[in-house]
N, C-alpha and C positions, 0 to 999 in steps of 0.2 A: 042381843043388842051389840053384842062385841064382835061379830062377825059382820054386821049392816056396817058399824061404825068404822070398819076396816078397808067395805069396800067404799066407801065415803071418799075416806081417806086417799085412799088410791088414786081418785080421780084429781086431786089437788097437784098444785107444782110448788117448789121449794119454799116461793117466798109464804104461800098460802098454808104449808104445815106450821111454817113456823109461825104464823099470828094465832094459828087454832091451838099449837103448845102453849102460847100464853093464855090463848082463856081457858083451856083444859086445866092449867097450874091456879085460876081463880073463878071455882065457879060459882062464885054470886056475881062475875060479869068487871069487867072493865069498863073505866070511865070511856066516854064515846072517843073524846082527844087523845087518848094509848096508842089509838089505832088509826093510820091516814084512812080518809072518806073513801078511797077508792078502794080496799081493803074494804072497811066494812061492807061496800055495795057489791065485791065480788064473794065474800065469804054470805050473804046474803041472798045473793043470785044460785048460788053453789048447795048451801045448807039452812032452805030458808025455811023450813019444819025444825030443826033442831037448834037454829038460835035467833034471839029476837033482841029490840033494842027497845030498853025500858026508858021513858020520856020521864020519867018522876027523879031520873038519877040526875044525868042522862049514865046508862048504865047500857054497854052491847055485851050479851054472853047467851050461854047456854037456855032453854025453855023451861029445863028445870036442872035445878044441880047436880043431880042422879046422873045426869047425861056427860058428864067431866069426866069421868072414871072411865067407862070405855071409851073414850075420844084420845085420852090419855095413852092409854094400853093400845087402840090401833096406831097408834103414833109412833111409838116405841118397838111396835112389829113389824112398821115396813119401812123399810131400806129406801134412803132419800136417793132422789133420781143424782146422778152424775154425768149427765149429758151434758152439761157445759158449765163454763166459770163460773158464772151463778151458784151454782149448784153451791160448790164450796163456801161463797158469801152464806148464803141462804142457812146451811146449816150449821157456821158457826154462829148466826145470830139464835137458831132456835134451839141451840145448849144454852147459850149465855142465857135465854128466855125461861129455861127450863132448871138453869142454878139460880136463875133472882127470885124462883119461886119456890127454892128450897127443893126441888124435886132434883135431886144429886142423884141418881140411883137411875131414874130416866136422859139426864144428859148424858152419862156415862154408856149407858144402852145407845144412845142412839150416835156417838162419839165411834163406840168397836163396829154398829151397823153401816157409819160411812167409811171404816175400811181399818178402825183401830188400829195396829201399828205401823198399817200401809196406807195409812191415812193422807201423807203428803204425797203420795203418788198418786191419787184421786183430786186430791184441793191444792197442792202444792206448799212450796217449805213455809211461807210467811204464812197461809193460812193454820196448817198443823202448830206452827208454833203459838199463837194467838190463840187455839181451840184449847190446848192441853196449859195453858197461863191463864185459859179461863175459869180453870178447876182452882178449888181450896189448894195449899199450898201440902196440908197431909194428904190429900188426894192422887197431887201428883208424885209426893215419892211412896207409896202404899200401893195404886190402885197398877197393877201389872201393865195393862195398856197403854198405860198414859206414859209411866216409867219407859216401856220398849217405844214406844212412840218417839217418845224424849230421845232415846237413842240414837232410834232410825237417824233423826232429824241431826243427831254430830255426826254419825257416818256420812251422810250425804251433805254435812257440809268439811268431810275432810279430815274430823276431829276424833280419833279414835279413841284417846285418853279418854277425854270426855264421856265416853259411852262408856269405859270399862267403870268408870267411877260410879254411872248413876246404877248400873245393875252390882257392882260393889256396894253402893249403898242401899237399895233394897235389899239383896239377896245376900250379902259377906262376899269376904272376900275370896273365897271357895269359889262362889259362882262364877269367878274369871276362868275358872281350869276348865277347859270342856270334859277333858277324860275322867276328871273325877266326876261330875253331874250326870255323865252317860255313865258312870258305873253303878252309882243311886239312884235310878229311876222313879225308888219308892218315896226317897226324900227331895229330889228336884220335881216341879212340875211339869208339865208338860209342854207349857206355853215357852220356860223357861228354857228347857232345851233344845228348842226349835230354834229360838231365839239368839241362842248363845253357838248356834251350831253356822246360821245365818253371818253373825255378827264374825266368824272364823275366814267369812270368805274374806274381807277387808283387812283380817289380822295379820294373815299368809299363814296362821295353823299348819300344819303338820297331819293330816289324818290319817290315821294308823288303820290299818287291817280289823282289828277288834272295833275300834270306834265305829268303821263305816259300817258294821254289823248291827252296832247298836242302834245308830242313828236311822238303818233302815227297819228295826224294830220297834221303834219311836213313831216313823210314820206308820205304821198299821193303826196307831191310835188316833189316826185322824180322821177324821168323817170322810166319807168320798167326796159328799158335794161340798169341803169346805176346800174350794177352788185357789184361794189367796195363801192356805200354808204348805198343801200340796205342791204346787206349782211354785214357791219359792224355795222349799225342798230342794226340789228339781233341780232349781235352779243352783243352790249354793252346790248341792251334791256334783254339780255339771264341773263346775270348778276344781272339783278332786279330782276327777279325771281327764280334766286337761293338764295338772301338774304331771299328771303319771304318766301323759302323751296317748292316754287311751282314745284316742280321737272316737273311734267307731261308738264305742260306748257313751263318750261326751254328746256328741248328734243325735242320740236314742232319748236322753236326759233332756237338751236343749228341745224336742221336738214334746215331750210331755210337760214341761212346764210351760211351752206357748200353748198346748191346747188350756191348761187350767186356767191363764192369764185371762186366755180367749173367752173363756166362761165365764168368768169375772168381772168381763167389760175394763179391763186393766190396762190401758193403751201402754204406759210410763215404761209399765213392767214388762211389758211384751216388747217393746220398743228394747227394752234391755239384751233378753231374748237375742232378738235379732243380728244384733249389733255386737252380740256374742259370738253366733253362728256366723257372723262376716269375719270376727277376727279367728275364729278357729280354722276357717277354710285358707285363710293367710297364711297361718303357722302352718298349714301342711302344702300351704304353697299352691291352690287350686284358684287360682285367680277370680276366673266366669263364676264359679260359685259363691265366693265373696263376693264379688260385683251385684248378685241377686239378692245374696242378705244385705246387706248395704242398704238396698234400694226400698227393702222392707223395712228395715229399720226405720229411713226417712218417713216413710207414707205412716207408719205408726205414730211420730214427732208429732207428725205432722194433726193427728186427731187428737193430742193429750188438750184439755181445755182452759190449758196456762203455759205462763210463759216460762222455761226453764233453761235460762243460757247455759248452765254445767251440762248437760246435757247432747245440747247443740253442740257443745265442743269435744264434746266422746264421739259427735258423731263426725264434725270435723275432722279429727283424729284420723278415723278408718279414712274417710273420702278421700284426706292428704297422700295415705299411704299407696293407695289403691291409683290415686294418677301418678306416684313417684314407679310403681311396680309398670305404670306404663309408658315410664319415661320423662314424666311431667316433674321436673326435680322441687321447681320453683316454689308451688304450694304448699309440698311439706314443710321446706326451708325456714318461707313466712310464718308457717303455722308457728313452727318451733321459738321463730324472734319476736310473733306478738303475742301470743296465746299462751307458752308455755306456764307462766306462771302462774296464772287464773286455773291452769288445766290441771297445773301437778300439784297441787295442792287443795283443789277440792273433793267431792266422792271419784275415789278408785278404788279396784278393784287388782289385785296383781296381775292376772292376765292383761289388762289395758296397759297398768305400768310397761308390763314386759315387750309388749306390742309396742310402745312410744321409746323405748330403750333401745331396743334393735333397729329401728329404721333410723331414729332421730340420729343417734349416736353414728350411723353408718353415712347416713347423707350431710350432718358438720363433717363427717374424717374427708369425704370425698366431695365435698362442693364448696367447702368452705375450708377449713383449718382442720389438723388433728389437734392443735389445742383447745379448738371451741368445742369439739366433741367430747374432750377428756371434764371439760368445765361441768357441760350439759349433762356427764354423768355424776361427779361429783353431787350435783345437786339433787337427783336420787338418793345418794346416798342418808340425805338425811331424812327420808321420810319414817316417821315415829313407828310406824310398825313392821318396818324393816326386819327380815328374818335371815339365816344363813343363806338361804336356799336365794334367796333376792339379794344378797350381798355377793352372794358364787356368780349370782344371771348379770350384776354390772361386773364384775372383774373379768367374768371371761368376752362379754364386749367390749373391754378396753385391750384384752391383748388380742383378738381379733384386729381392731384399731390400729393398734401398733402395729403385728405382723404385717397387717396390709399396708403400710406405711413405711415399712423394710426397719423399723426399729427393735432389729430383735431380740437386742440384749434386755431392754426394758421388759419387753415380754416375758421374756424369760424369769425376768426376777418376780414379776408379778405371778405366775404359774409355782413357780416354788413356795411362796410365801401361801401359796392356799393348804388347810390343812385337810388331806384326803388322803385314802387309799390309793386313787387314782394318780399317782407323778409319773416324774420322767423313767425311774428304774422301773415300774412296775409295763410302761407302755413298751417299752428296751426289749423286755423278754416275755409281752401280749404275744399271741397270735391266736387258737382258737379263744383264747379268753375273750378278746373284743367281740365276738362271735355270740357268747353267752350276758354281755352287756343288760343290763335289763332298765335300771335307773337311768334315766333325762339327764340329770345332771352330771351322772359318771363318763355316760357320753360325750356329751360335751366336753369334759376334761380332758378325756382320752382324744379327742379329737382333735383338741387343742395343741396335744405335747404333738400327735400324729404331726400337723403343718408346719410346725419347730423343728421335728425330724427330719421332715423332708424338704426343709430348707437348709439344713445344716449339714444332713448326708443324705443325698438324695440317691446316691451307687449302692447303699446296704440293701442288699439282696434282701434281707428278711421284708422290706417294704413291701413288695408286691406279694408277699404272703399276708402278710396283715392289712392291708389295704382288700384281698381280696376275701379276706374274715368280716371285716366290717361292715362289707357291701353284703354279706351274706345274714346281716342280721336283719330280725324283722320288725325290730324297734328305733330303728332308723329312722327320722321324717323325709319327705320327698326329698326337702331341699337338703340336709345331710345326703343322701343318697348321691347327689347333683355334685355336690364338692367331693367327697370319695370319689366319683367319678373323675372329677377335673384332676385330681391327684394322681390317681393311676393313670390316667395317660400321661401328665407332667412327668412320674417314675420310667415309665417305660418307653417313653420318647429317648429320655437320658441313656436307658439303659439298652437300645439301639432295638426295641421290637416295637417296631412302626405297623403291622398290623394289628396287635395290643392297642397302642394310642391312639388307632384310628377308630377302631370299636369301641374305647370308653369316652372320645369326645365325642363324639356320632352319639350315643347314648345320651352323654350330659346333655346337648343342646336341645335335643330331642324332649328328652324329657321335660325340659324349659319351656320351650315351648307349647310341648303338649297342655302343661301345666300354667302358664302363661306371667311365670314369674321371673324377672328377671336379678331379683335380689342373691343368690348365691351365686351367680355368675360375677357381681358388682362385686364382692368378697375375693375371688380367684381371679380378678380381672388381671390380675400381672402374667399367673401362669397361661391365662386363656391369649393374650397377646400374642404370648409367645407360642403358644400351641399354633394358633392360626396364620401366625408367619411364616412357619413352616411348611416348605411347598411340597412336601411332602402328606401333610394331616392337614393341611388348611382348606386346597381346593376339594379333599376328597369330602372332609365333613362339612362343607358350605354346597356341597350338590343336593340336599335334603332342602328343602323351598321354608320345611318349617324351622333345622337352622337358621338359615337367610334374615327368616322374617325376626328370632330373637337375637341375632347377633345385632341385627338395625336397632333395636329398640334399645339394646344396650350401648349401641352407640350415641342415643339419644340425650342418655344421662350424662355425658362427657359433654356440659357444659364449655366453651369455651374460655379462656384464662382472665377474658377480659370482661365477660359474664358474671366471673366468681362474686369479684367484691362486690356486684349486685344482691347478686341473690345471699350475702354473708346480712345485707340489710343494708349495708351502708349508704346515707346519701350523699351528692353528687359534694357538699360543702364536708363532708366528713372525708373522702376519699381524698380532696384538694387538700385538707388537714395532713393528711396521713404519706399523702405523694412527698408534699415538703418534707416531714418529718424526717422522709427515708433520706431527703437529699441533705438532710443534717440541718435543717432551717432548725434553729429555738425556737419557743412559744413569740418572744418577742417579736421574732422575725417572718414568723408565721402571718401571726397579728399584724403587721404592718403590711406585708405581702397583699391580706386576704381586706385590708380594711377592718378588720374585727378586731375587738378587746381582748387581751389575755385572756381575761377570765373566759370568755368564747371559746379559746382556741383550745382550753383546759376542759372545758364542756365536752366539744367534740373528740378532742383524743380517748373520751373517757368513755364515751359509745361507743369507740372503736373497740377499745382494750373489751369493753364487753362483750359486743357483737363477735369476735369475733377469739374470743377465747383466752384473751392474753391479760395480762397481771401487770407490764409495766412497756415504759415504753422501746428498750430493747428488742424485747419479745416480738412486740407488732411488728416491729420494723424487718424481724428478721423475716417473719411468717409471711410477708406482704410482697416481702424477693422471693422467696423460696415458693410463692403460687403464684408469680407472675405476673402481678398487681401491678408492677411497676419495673422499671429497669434497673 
């Protein structure tokens, strides 16, 4: 009977499971008025042998009672559809339906059936929340699902404290440590350290050699077809070796957790996926390729069966960056002055952070102010799960910043003040050492004091030995590759061997192009001026068509001066504020000038000083000469 009553079942859609859970949960029948007429006349049309409508009550339910039991049990066996926003309606009313009739043990079955901890990426966050607030109150900090579910639901809204506390509070406070949970496999469970292993990608964790050993001995314990912890596996696993820059290995991972997604019917997740594989193809700087996952990611958005603005704004995010890589400045700008707030502070992910940190920060230093960029990092700084390794990624895009800004003592101080292996004495007397380089971050560092160096003594010989170490290492990304290059020719320009300078700009641009990004080019844009003015290395490496074509597009991003304070956000009554201001008008004088109250004219200075990076009104004034805003 449990096997008819299955395929029964099957043929139902949401709203119809759930009216049959409430007479499965009473089966001497419900009152006729429980249930709208049209309901009864479809559950009748559907199961008109197995339930009938007693006139003496008026009572609609099962033919005989016996029959509630398997109706129950198929109910509980098959997986509610999730083809669309309904869906999620649908089956938080047949838990609610199924805890007012005491069957706890069945809502909860049918809660981990519609996707248990990935439960809001099937019905979205207001639904998940509402499902798992629908359980008893010990239920939800007891029952593992409801508990991870709970969590999901502060990760994805931003909240990471939150999550460590409610797995703190079911599991102790041990359960925060991943390396000790993966050390006791026998005392954590399983679900737990999947869990906790997931919940590392949002932390910025640390995964150690040992760990990722464990954690791949963890997944053996998982079913093949169980598609949802598989493929999220994958996915957080993908995240460790993007920190370690393992790109080729990260693509292998990204491409196994979109097929489990895939299996899954998981639009949300796969969507993530995607939008992962678009910002990884960024970080190694392969444009076209990112432009494909991008495109994927959208068409995925685009099938989830609710509405998730955080989301839209991840993808936002990429879309901004990818017209900025092609010159389109304006987009990302805007993104940064309307969006950023809503953006930086709901679900992310380090990678995304790190992605919105480098373009953001690079497009305020060069379209707007180096103060507004320094602001716009600042404001990273205070994100709660903030780690070394994400405190090293904003300081060395603030002395990028500076350097390319010709401020280079500031630089300087900020590269001292980091506490590493990596400084200035140990880069001093590098040469095949940067060669042997292995760690992301150590490069970076080394990289760092490198541009320091050869801005400060650009004739020490040892440069073109260490410059031609670095370029020999194979843990370099594209775009590092791209700038060593612009630097050796910068050295060797100086150091009077013009056929040297002409093979590493001829490389750089080349490679730019091939690769179709123009973002490390915008970084050395001082040294590359100056390389291409020279008629000696300018018209030889501008004979290459696919030069040509990336020096134009980086021409593109050179806004003009009278562009800036557009695109900084300001409007046309903020910029007439801010013109006076510079001509030494007071607020009173403003205000009379402009027709407006004081207190207006105090409004608008105060969007400036924000838009645009500045703390007080000296500052604006100075920033607003100094890019050309005004005479």
């Amino acid at each position: 009977m449990r096997a008819l009553a299955r395929d029964l079942v099957s043929g139902l859609d949401a709203d119809e499971r759930a009216a049959l859970s409430r007479l499965a949960a009473a089966p001497q029948g419900l009152a006729v008025d429980a249930l709208e007429p049209a309901m009864l006349e479809r559950l009748s049309r559907r199961l008109g042998n197995c339930l009938k409508l007693d006139p003496a009550g008026p009572t609609f339910g099962f033919t005989t009672a016996d029959l509630a039991a398997p109706f129950a049990a198929a109910l509980r066996d098959a997986a509610p559809p999730r083809s669309n926003a309904a869906a999620g309606g649908a089956t938080l009313t047949a838990i609610r339906a199924l805890l007012s009739a005491g069957d706890e043990a069945g809502a909860l079955a049918l809660f981990r059936r519609a996707g248990g901890v990935f439960f809001m990426h099937f019905h979205g966050l207001d639904a998940c929340l509402e499902a798992v607030r629908a359980f008893p109150q010990e239920m939800r900090e007891g029952e593992s699902a409801l508990v991870f579910a709970l969590a999901m639901h502060a990760l994805k809204s931003g909240n990471v404290s939150r999550a460590r506390f409610l797995i703190a509070q079911r599991y102790g406070a041990e359960a925060n440590d991943l390396g000790l949970i993966l050390a006791r496999p026998g005392r954590f469970p399983l679900d737990l350290r999947l869990f906790r292993f997931l919940m590392a990608m949002y932390e910025d964790t640390a995964i150690t050699d040992a760990m990722r050993t464990q954690l791949f001995d963890a997944l053996g314990e998982v079913p093949i077809d169980d598609h949802l912890q598989r493929g999220s596996f994958y996915n957080a696993m993908l995240e460790v070796f993007v920190r370690r820059r393992e790109f080729d290995a990260a693509g292998a991972l990204a491409q196994r957790a979109r097929h489990h997604y895939g299996r899954a019917d998981a639009h949300l997740l796969g969507f993530y996926i995607d939008l992962y594989q678009a910002i990884l193809a960024l970080m190694r700087g392969v444009l076209p390729e990112a432009e494909v996952h991008c495109r994927a990611a959208a068409a995925a958005l685009r099938q989830v069966p609710f509405d998730t603005a955080s989301d839209a704004r991840l993808l936002g995010l990429v879309q901004a960056v990818l017209r900025y890589e092609r010159g389109e400045v304006e987009a990302l700008v805007r993104f940064l002055n309307e969006e950023f707030d809503k953006f930086a502070y709901g679900e992310l992910w380090p990678t995304v952070a790190e992605l919105a940190i480098n373009y953001g920060a690079q497009a305020l230093a060069r379209h707007v102010a180096i103060p507004a960029a320094r602001l716009f990092l600042d404001k990273w700084r205070i994100q709660e799960w903030r780690s070394n390794r994400f405190r090293l990624i904003i300081t060395l895009r603030e002395v990028t910043i500076l350097q390319s800004g010709n401020r280079w003592q500031e630089a300087a101080d900020l590269l001292v003040a980091v506490q590493a292996r990596i400084n200035r004495t140990w880069v001093e007397s590098a040469a095949d050492s940067l060669l042997r380089l292995v760690d992301p971050q150590e490069i970076a560092l080394a990289m760092a004091w490198l541009r320091h160096l050869i801005w400060e003594v650009p004739s020490r010989p040892m440069l073109r030995e260490q410059l031609a170490e670095l370029l020999r290492n194979d843990h370099l990304t594209e775009r590092q590759r791209i700038t060593a290059l612009i630097w050796s020719a910068h050295v060797a320009r100086l150091q009077r061997d013009v056929t040297a300078a002409r093979g590493a700009l001829v490389k750089a641009l080349e490679a730019s192009g091939r690769l179709g990004t123009v973002m490390p080019l915008v970084e050395e844009s001082g040294l590359l001026e100056r390389l291409l003015a020279d008629k000696r290395l300018g018209p030889f490496a501008l004979a290459s068509g696919e030069a040509r074509t990336i020096v134009r597009r980086l021409k593109a991003t050179d806004a003009p001066v009278s562009e800036r304070a557009r695109r900084a956000g300001l409007t046309r009554q903020e910029m007439k504020v801010l013109t006076l201001a510079v001509e030494g008008g007071t607020n009173k004088y403003i205000a009379r000038s402009l027709g407006l109250s004081e207190v207006t004219v105090k409004f608008h200075l105060s969007n400036v000083y924000r838009k645009i990076g500045c703390r007080r009104r000296a500052e604006a004034i100075a920033t607003a000469r100094a890019l050309g805003w005004v005479a």
